[in-house]
Residue, then its C-alpha position, 0 to 999 in steps of 0.5 A: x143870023x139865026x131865024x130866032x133873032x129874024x124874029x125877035x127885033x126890039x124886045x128885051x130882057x135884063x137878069x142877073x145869070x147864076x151859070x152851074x159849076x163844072x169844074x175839071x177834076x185832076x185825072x189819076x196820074x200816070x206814065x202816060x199823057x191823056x190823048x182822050x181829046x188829044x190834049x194835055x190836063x191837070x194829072x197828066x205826065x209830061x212826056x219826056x220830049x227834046x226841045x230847041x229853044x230860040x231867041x237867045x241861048x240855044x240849047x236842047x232841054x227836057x222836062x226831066x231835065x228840070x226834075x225836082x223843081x217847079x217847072x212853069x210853062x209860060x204860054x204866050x204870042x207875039x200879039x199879047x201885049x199883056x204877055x210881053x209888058x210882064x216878061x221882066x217881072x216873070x224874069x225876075x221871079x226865075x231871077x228870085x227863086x233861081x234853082x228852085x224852079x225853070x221858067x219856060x216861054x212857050x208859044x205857038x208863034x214861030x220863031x221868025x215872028x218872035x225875033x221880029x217882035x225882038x227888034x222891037x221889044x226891048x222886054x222880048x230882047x232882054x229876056x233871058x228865059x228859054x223860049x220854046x217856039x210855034x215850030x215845035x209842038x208842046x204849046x200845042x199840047x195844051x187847049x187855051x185860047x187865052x194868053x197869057x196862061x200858065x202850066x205848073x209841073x211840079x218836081x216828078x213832072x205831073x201837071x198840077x194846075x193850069x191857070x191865068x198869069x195872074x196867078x204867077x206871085x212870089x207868094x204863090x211860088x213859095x207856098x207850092x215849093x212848101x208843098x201847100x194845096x194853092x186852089x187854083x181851080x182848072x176852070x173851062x175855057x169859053x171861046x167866045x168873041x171870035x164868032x159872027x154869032x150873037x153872044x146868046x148864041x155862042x155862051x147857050x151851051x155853056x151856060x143854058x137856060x141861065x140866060x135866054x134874052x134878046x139884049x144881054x146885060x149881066x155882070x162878069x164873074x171871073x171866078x167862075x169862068x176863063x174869059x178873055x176881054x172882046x168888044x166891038x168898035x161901035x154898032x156894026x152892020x152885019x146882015x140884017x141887023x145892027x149890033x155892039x158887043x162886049x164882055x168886058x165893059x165897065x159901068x162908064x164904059x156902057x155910058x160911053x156906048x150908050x152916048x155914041x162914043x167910040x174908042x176909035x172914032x170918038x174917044x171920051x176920058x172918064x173924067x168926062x163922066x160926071x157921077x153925081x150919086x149916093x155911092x159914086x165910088x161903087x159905079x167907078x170901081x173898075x174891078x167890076x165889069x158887065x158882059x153887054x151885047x144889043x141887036x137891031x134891025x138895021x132900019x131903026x136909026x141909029x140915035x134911036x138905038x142909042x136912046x134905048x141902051x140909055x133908057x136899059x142902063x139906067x132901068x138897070x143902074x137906078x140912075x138919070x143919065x144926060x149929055x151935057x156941056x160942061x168945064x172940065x180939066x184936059x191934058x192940052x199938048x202944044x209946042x214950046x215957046x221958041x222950042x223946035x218940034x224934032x221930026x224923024x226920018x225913019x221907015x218904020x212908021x209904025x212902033x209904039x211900045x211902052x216899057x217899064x209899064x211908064x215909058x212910051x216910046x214911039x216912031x209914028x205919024x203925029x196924028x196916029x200918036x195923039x190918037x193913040x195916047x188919047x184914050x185907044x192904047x194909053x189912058x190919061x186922067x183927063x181928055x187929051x188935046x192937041x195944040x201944037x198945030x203939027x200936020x197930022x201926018x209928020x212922023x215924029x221919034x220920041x220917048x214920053x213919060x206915061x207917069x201922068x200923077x206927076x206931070x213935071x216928069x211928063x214935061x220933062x220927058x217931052x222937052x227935048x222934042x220942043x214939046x210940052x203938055x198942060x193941065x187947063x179946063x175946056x168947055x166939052x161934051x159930058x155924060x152927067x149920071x145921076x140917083x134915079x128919084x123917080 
């Protein structure tokens, strides 16, 4: 830990943070790539190498191969489960626009970890775009850190824009092949959460004297910068010192922070937050996130810490903020009257994917299921109970709805497991959040 944060132990500060542009201009365009910092940017040429794709069809490809078309790298891992949920819609807008553009999977996984993934992803295995994998260079030709992100080469092989998969629409395709400017910005990359330093620390060189506080709150603003989501898993001992850190929390997330809630150990649905103020919808809007980070010393108890991201919060937010029990509506999973709870006997013990963005499927210890649908990996409208009584370690095998606006379906889906799930109101722990009239 840097001697400045030895100093510095409970003292803070809260601003707002206007950061400068600097945007990357596109370089001259040339037969040759740009190997100033050995990688690839807007303006440069693809060079014309010989590619194998695997994981499906095999065959060797060029760049050139493509010429007169809209060429699309799409940059992904195995990890990313964002990246694997959007391979059918990146699929079926190759299917749409067919031989006016060349969709490429490109990743710097190998190709032994992507056919592992296949086995398991049914988005992986029906993919039928060719995948370009970590054993051949041209995923390293590119500096990003964030995934999934996306190469746009237009017909003569010149890099016109380097940007976030979002940007990856109908709309967006249509308007390059009409030859109209898209504005997509090449914005820098910041490399943060991947550091044992604190995010004062890590963000000083890209943004300056635009920010210099001991407890960091601002606002995310996304277009100006490339960020991927991190936060830890609660107030973590490092050193001398205790600390949470986030740059992606909503405005409820913060209170769950502040509340000692814990997606891991302690999770808590929104709908346990109870916002009683003017404008309720502006602090629920989840478009909006907070970049958060707070360190202390290790000695100062952690419930005290807790009161004191409450007392900033609502310094910050304008409101009162309180824990209290109250009668709230829940998801309540028990067994089916005279239903048989199917158990599995599979090995693997471990596979929890959901495909078509509504469907679960899984093979898993009960408990790790019921954890992992409660607020870690699915997010339910309402807290999620178990009632069946099952041990916590049976391995169960089963398929679910996630499509929870419609809980029919969800119960139809948990049917023949000898399952079934509720809507009914329990009496719970609450966040009540209300207008400051102090």
């Amino acid at each position: 830990m840097e001697s400045l944060f030895c100093k510095i132990l409970i003292g803070s500060a809260l601003f707002l943070f206007i950061p400068k542009q600097g945007w990357s201009q596109p370089k001259n365009t040339s037969d040759t790539t740009n190997v100033k910092d050995g990688f690839l940017h807007v303006g440069d040429r693809m060079p014309d190498e010989i590619y194998t794709t695997s994981y499906g069809k095999q065959q060797k490809i060029k760049i050139s191969d493509f010429k007169g078309k809209l060429v699309i790298l799409d940059l992904w891992a195995v990890w990313c489960s964002s990246c694997i949920e959007h391979m059918p819609d990146v699929e079926e807008l190759q299917n749409i626009f067919k031989d006016q553009i060349k969709v490429l999977m490109v990743t710097k996984s190998l190709t032994n970890q992507v056919h592992k993934l296949a086995l398991r992803s049914e988005n992986v295995r029906n993919n039928h775009l060719p995948f370009i994998n970590g054993e051949q260079k041209l995923a390293k030709m590119f500096n990003y850190t964030y995934v999934p992100t996306h190469i746009w080469i237009d017909k003569d092989g010149i890099i016109k824009y380097i940007t976030s998969g979002e940007n990856f629409t109908k709309e967006n395709i249509t308007n390059f092949l009409a030859d109209k400017p898209l504005g997509f910005k090449e914005k820098p990359t910041i490399k943060i959460g991947a550091s044992d330093k604190p995010l004062l620390v890590q963000m000083y060189p890209y943004f300056g004297d635009d920010f210099y506080i001991y407890s960091y709150l601002a606002p995310r603003d996304d277009s100006k910068y490339t960020m991927g989501g991190f936060s830890s898993s609660g107030l973590e001992l490092t050193g001398n010192h205790k600390s949470e850190a986030g740059n992606a929390y909503t405005f409820k997330d913060l209170y769950k922070i502040a509340f000692g809630f814990s997606v891991l150990n302690n999770p808590l649905s929104d709908s346990r937050i109870l916002i009683d103020v003017k404008d309720p919808n502006d602090y629920s809007n989840i478009s909006k996130q907070y970049v958060y980070e707070i360190i202390v010393n290790k000695k100062i108890a952690e419930n005290r810490v807790r009161k004191y991201i409450q007392n900033q919060l609502d310094l910050f937010f304008n409101v009162s903020s309180t824990r209290q029990k109250q009668i709230v509506p829940c998801l309540v999973i028990k067994k089916l009257h005279n239903g048989i709870v199917k158990y599995s006997t599979k090995t693997d013990t471990n596979h929890f994917e959901i495909t078509k963005r509504t469907v679960l499927k899984v093979t898993l210890q009960w408990g790790k299921f019921i954890k992992y649908i409660d607020n870690m990996y699915v997010y339910p409208p309402y807290q999620v109970f178990d009632e069946t009584g099952i041990d916590a370690r049976k391995l169960i095998d089963l398929e679910m709805s996630l499509d929870f606006n419609e809980l029919d379906k969800v119960r139809k889906s948990l049917a023949p497991f000898g399952l079934t799930i509720n809507k009914e109101m329990r009496e719970l722990d609450c966040i009540v959040i209300k207008s400051d009239k102090g």
